[in-house]
C-alpha positions as CSV (number, residue, x, y, z in Angstrom):
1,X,-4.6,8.3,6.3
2,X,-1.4,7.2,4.3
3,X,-1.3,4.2,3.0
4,X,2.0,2.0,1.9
5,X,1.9,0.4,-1.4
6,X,5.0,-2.2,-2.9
7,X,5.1,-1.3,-6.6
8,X,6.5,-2.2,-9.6
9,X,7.2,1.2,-11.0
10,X,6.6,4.4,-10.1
11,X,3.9,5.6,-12.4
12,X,0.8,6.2,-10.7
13,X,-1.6,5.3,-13.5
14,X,0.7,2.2,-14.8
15,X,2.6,0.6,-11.7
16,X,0.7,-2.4,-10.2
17,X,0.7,-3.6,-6.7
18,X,3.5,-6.4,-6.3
19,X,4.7,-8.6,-3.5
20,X,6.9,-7.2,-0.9
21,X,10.0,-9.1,-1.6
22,X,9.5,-7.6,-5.7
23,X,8.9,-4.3,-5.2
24,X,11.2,-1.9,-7.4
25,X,9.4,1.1,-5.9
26,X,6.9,1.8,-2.6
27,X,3.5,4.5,-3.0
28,X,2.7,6.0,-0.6
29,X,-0.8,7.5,-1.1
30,X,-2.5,10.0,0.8
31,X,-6.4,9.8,1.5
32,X,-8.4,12.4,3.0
33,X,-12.2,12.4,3.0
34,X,-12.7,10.3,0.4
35,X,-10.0,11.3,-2.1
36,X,-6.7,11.0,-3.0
37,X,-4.2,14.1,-1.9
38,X,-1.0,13.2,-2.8
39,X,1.1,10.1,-4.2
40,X,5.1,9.6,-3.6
41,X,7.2,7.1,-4.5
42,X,10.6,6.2,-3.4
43,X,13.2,3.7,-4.7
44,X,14.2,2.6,-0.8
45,X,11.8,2.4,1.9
46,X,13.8,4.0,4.5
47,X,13.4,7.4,2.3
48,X,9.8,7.4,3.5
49,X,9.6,10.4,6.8
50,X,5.8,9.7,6.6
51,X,3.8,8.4,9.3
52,X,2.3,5.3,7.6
53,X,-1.4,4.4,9.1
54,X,-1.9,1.1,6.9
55,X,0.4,-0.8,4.5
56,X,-1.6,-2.6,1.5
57,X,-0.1,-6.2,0.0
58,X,-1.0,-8.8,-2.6
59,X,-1.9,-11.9,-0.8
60,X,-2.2,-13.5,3.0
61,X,1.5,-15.1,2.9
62,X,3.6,-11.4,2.4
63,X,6.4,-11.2,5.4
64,X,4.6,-8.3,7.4
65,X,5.8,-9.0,10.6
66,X,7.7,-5.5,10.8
67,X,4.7,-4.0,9.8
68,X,2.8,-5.3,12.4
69,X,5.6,-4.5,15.3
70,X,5.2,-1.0,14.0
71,X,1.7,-1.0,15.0
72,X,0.7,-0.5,11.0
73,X,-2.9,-1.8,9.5
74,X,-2.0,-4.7,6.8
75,X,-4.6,-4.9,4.4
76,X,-5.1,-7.2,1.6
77,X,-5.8,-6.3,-1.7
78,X,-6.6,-9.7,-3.2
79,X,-8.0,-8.8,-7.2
80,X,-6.7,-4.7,-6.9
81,X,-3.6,-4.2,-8.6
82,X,-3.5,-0.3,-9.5
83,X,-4.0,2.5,-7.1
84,X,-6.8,3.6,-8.1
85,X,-8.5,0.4,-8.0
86,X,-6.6,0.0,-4.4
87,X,-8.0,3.5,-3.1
88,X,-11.6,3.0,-4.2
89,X,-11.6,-0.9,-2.7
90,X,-10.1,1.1,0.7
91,X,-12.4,3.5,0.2
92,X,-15.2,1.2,0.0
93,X,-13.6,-0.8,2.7
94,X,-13.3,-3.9,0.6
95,X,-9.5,-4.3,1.5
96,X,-9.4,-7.6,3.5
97,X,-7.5,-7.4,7.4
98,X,-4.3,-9.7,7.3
99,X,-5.8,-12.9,8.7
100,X,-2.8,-14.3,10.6
């Protein structure tokens, strides 16, 4: 599973989760039974040649509509900020589904 992340930096311990519109950077974070194999980050989303599975965002009202058309998961991460904290909520599937 990869997962998309809009950052505000590109330090995995430090950057936080931001809105879509805000992010400087985008994660994205590789999970694989359980655990996390490899983080990326790239200044332009177009950069990204990975095939994204889910794309994580802040709140309910992020424009996720090309998401979506890409047949991409949108999941909420209301309280997780870091990536940590966003791969153990995922993990623990306490990530909310977009409620549209």
């Amino acid at each position: 599973m990869v997962l998309l992340l809009p950052m505000d930096g590109d330090e995995p311990q430090e950057s936080e989760l931001v809105g879509i519109l805000e992010a400087a950077f985008w994660a994205t974070v590789e999970v694989e039974e359980g655990r996390v194999i490899e983080i990326n980050f790239f200044q332009d989303r177009s950069q990204i040649d990975a095939t994204l599975d889910a794309v994580i965002v802040k709140s309910n009202y992020e424009p996720v509509m090309e998401f979506i058309d890409n047949q991409m998961m949108v999941l909420v991460a209301h309280t997780q900020r870091t990536i940590d904290d966003i791969v153990e909520a995922y993990l623990f599937r306490e990530l909310h589904d977009l409620a549209l």
